[in-house]
ROSE-75538 format. One record per residue (C-alpha): x, y, z; residue in one letter. Coordinates in steps of 0.2 Angstrom, whole numbers, padded with zeros to 4 digits, always signed. Each point is the difference from the previous one (the first is absolute). Example, Ala and Ser with C-alpha at 12.3 -4.5 7.8 and 13.67 -1.06 7.14 Angstrom:
2
+0062-0022+0039A+0006+0017-0003S
This chain:
429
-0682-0081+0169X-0016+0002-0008X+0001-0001-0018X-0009+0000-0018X-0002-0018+0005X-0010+0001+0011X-0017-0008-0005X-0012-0003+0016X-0003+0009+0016X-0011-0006+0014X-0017-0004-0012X+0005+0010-0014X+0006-0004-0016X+0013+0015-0006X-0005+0004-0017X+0012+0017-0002X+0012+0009+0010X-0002+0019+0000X+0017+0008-0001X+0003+0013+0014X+0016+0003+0010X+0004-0003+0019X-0002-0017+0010X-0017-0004-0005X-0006-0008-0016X-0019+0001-0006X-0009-0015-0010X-0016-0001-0009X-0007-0013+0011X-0015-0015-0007X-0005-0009+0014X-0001-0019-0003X-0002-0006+0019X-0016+0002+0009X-0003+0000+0017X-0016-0006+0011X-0012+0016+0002X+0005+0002+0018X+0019+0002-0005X+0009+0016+0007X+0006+0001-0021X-0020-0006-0007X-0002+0019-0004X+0015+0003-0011X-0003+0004-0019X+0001-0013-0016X+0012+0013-0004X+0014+0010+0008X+0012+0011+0003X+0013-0011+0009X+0014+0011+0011X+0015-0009+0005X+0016+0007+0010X+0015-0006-0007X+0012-0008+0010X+0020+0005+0001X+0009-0008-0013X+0013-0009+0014X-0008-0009+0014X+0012+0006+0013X-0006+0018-0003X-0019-0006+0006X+0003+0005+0017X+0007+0017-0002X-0011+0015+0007X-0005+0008-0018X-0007-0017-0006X-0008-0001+0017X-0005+0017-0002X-0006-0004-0016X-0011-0014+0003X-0009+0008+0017X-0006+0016-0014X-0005-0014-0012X-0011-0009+0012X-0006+0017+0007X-0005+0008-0017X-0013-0018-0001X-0005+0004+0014X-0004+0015-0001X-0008-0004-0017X-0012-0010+0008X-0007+0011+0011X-0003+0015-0014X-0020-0004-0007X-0003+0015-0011X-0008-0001-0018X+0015+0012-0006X+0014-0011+0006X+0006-0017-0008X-0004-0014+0011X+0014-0011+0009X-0008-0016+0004X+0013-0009+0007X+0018-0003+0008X+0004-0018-0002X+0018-0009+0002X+0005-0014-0014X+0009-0012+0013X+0006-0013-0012X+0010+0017-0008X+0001+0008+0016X-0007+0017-0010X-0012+0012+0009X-0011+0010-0013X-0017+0010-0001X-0016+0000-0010X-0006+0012-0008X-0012+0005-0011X+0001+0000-0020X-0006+0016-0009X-0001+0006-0017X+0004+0018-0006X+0015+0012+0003X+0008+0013+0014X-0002+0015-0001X+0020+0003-0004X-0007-0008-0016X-0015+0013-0003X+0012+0012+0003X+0014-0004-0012X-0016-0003-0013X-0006+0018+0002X+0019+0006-0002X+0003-0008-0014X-0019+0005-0010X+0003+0017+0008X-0017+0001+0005X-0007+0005+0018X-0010-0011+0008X-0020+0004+0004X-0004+0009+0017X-0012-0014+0004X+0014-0011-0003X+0011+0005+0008X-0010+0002+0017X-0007-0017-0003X+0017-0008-0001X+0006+0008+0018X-0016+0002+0012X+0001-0022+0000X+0017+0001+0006X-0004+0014+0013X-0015-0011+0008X+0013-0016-0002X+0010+0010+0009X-0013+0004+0013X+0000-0015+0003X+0017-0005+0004X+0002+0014+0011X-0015-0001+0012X-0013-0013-0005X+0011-0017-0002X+0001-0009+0016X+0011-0015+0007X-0007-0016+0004X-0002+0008+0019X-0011+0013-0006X+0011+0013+0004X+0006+0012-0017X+0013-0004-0010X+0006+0019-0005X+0009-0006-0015X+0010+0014-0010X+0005-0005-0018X+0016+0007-0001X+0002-0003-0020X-0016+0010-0009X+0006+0002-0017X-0011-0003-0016X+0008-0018-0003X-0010-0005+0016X-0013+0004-0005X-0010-0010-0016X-0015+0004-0012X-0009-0016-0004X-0008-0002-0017X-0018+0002+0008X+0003+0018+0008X+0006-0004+0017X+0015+0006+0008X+0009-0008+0013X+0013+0002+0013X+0016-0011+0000X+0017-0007+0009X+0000+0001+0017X+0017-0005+0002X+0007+0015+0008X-0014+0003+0009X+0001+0004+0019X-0014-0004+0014X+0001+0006+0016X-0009-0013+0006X+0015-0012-0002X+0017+0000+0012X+0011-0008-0013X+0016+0010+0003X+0003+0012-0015X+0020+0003-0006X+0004+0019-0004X+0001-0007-0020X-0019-0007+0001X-0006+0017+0005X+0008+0009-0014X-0010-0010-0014X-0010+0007-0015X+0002+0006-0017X+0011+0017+0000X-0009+0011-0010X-0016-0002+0011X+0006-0001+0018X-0009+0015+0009X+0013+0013+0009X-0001-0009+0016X+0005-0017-0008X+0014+0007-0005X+0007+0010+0015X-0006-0009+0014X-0004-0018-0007X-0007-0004+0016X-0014+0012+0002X-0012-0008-0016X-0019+0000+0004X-0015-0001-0011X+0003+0018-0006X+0016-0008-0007X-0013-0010-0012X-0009+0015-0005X+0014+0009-0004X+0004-0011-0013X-0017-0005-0006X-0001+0020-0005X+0016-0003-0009X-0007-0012-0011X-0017+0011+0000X+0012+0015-0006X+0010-0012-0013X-0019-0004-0007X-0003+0017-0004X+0015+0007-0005X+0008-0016-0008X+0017+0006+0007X+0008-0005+0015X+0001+0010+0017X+0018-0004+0006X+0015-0008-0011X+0000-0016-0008X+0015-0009+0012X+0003-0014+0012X+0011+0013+0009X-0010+0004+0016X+0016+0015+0002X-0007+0008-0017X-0020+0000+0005X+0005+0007+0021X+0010+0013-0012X-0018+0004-0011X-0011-0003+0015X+0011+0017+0008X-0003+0009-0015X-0018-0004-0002X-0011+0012-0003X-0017-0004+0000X-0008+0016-0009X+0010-0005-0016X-0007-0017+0000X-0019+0007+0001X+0007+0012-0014X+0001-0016-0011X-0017-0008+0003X-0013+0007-0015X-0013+0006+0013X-0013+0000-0017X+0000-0017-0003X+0004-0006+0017X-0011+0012+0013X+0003-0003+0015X+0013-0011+0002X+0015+0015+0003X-0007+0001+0017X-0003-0015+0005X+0019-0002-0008X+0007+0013+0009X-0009-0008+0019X+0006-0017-0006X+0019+0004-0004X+0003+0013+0016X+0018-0003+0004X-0008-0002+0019X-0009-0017+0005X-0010+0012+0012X-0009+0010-0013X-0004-0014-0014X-0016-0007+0001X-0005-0008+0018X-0003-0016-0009X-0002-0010-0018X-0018+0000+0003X+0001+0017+0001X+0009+0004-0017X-0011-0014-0007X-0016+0011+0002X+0008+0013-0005X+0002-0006-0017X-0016-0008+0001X-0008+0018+0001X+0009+0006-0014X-0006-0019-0011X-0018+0005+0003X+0001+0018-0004X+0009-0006-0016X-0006+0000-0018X-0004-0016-0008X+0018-0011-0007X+0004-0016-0006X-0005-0014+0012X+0017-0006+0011X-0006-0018-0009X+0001+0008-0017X+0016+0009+0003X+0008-0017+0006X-0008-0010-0017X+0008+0014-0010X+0016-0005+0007X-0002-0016-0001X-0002+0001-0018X+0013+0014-0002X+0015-0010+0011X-0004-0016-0009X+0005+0009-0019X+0016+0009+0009X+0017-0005+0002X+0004+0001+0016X-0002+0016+0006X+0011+0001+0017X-0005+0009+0015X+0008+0016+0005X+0011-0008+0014X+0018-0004+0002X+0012-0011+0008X-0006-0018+0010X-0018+0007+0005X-0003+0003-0017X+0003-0019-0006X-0009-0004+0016X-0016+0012-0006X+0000-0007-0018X-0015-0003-0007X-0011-0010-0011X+0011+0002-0016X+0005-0010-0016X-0006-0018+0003X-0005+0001+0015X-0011+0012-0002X-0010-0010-0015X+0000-0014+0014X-0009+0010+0012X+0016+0000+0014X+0006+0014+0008X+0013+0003+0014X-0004+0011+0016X+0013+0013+0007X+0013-0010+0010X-0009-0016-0002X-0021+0001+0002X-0007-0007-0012X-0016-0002-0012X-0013-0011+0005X-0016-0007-0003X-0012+0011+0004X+0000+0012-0016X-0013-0007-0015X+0004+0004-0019X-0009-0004-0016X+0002-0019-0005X+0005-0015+0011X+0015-0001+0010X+0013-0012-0008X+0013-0008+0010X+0017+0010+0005X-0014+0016+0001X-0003+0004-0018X-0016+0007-0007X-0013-0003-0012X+0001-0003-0017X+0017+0009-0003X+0009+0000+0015X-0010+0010+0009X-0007+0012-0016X-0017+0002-0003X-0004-0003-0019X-0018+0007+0002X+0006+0016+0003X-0005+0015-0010X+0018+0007-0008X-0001+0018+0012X+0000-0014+0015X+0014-0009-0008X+0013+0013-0001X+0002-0007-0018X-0007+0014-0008X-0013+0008-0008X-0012-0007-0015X+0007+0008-0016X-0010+0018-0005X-0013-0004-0016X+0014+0013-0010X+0013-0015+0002X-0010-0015-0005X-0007+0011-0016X+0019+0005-0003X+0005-0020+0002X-0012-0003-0011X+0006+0012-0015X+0018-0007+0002X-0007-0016-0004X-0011+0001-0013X+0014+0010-0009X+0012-0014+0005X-0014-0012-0009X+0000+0011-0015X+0017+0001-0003X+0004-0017+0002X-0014-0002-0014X+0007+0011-0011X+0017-0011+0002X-0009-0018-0005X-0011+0007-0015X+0019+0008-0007X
């Protein structure tokens, strides 16, 4: 069994294991052997997310179909990893196999920043809406990452890889300190492309209380509208900061909501002054039926774009994220709005990880090293002077606070000078 021991993988040294349930375990990775320039690996990062499937605690159970099973979607998801090239995914750069511990595992970027599950439960808990321009700017990248998996990514062959995601949910999906948004955790994504036989309990994956109605009753029947469906989710939890179907693990409870779901109630919810727009697009995004939801991603994506350029002016998605930053670094801990195993899966940059700059990813993508941030990068990912805080902030960019009014340095001023007076007064009597 893989364990806390574990210290070296392939050419990295493991400086931190990310906790997250299921078979596979996620490491901050340093590398610390380099390869020749023409070497299949010369391309990997300094610094990594390092992905590794847990073997089964007894040996005998090695050749049993699930761990089989379990090892061919492990090998497929960094495969198909590889082939997705999209400035709004993260990057897997590599499926490698330690032979000396017989472990395969994947590569993957290192980031900086946090999910959106995290934005959200932030929001929830100020009680403060977040800005229309925000809010479109955090979902039209994952659209056009989307895009991308579905028509434009392509095997080795040429021919497309038609890649459905399967698990669109805000902790798959990450906002890095410099204002970029990204798409995350292909593990139970499904190409058409490849044969590997699928079991009836690989069909039947994703988080319950985003699963689009076809998901649930015919798990078979998934496409790319599947994707859109619960991309609008997370676009109607952004505006509303209130989830669409219950909070549970129980896919019985969201098939019995999903029958009762009534779409002109949801619109109801969805503050057409501050948000214009977005009810419709909400209301062709969510359709119960596949058929009538937008033709593709791309399609939704412009959509919103139309809506961002007709938009007032609004904080910079790079200013929101700084705000964050700040703001997440003074809290304690504020926990995403999820539940059950997917929700220690989706946890986020909190507590001392987030002061270390480390986040975790969903059901095991990861951060990487593509995000920049004020200050130098230290080893095991922290930032900056102070563990990724920026000093030279002014106090509104901090969330320290503000500067005190003139009325309370004059007041502090009178309580001391009486102070001094009356101690006086004690020392002459």
């Amino acid at each position: 069994m893989v364990s806390d021991t574990l210290k070296r993988l392939g050419p990295y040294e493991l400086i931190r294991r990310l906790p997250r349930p299921g078979r596979a375990e996620v490491y901050v990775g340093s590398r610390v052997v380099h390869v020749d320039p023409g070497s299949v690996t010369a391309e990997w990062p300094d610094l990594a997310l390092v992905k590794v499937l847990r073997p089964p605690e007894d040996p005998a159970e090695a050749n049993e179909p699930r761990v089989k099973e379990a090892l061919a979607r492990f090998i497929e998801e960094g495969r198909l990893g590889m082939r997705l090239r999209h400035p709004a995914i993260t990057r897997t750069y590599g499926l490698g196999l330690d032979r000396d511990l017989n472990l395969h595992f994947i590569v993957q970027e290192y980031l900086e920043g946090a999910s959106l599950a995290q934005v959200l439960a932030h929001q929830a808990t100020l009680e403060e809406p977040l800005p229309y321009r925000v809010v479109l700017q955090l979902v039209i990248p994952l659209l056009k990452a989307l895009h991308h998996a579905h028509h434009d990514a392509l095997r080795e062959d040429g021919r497309p890889l038609r890649v459905v995601h399967r698990d669109i949910k805000p902790a798959n999906a990450m906002l890095t300190w410099d204002g970029r948004v990204l798409l995350l955790d292909f593990a139970a994504a499904r190409s058409t492309s490849f044969t590997r036989q699928e079991t009836v309990q690989d069909v039947l994956v994703g988080t319950a209380h985003y699963l689009a109605p076809e998901q649930v009753f015919d798990p078979s029947s998934v496409s790319h509208a599947t994707d859109i469906f619960a991309t609008s989710v997370i676009l109607y939890e952004l505006c509303t900061l209130s989830p669409l179907l219950p909070r549970t693990r129980r896919y019985s409870e969201v098939a019995e909501a999903l029958a009762k779901f009534n779409l002109a109630d949801c619109m109801a919810r969805v503050d057409s002054d501050r948000y214009p727009g977005l009810a419709e697009v909400l209301a062709q995004g969510l359709s119960p039926d596949p058929r009538t939801r937008f033709l593709t991603a791309g399609e939704m994506a412009r959509e919103l774009e139309g809506l961002l350029l007709a938009a007032d002016t609004g904080p910079s998605l790079q200013g929101f994220a700084q705000r964050l930053r700040s703001q997440l670094a003074g809290d304690d801990e504020p926990r995403p709005r999820e539940s059950g195993p997917a929700a220690t899966a989706s946890s986020l940059v909190t507590g001392e990880r987030m002061r270390a700059g480390i986040r975790t990813t969903g059901t095991g993508g990861a951060t990487s090293s593509r995000s920049s941030g004020p200050g130098p990068r230290r080893p095991g990912g922290t930032m900056g002077p102070a563990g990724g805080h920026d000093r030279g902030a002014p106090p509104e960019e901090t969330g320290h606070g503000a500067r005190p009014s003139l009325v309370e340095l004059l007041l502090a001023a009178l309580i001391g000078f009486v102070a001094a007076v009356v101690g006086l007064y004690v020392v002459l009597t």
